[in-house]
N, C-alpha and C positions, 0 to 999 in steps of 0.2 A: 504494500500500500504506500504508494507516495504522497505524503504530508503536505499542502497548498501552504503555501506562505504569504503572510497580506502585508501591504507597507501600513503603519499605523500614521507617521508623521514623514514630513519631509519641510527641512529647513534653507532655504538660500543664504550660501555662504558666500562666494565672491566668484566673480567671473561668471565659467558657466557651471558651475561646482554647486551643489545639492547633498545636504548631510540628509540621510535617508533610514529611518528608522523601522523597523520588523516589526513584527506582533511577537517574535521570538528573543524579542531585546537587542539582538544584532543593531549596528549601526553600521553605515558605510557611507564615507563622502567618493561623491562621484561624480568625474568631469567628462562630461557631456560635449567638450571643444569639438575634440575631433571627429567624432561622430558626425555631429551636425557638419561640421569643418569640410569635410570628404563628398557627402550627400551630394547626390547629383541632382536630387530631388527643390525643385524651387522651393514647395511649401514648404519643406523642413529646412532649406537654407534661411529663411524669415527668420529663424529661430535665433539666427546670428546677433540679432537685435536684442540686445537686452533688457529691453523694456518688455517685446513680448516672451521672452525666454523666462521671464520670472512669474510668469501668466499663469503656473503649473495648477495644480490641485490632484486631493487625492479621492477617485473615487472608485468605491467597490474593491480598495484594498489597492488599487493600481496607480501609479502616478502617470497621470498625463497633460496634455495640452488643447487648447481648443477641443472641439465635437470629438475626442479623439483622434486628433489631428495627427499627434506624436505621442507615441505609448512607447514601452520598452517591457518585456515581458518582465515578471517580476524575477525569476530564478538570474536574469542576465543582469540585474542592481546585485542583488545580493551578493552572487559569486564579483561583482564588481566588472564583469566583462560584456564592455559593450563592442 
């Protein structure tokens, strides 16, 4: 049986950097730069913007952006490998 893990909190620390907090007490800060950096994708180049990149919220345990515009699976915060 594989155990689902939810984000409880998630805090903006500087840049494009998000302290990310588990229902399992884990924390992880996590830079999000290169990710968005690399995307070939337009909508998620926007994200470069830091005014919308702080836009985040958590819902249903996941952190995302806009209508789910930018999600990240939750197991790929955790292990920290985006």
């Amino acid at each position: 049986m594989t155990n689902i893990i939810k984000i409880t909190s998630a805090k903006y620390i500087i840049d494009y950097k998000i302290n990310i907090t588990f229902e399992d007490g884990e924390e992880r800060l996590v830079d999000f730069y290169s990710f968005i950096n690399k995307s070939l994708n337009p909508s998620i180049k926007n994200y470069l913007e830091l005014k919308k990149f702080k836009t985040f919220e958590i819902k249903n345990g996941q952190l995302m952006w806009g209508d789910y515009e930018l999600i990240f699976p939750v197991k790929d915060l955790y292990d920290n490998s985006l």
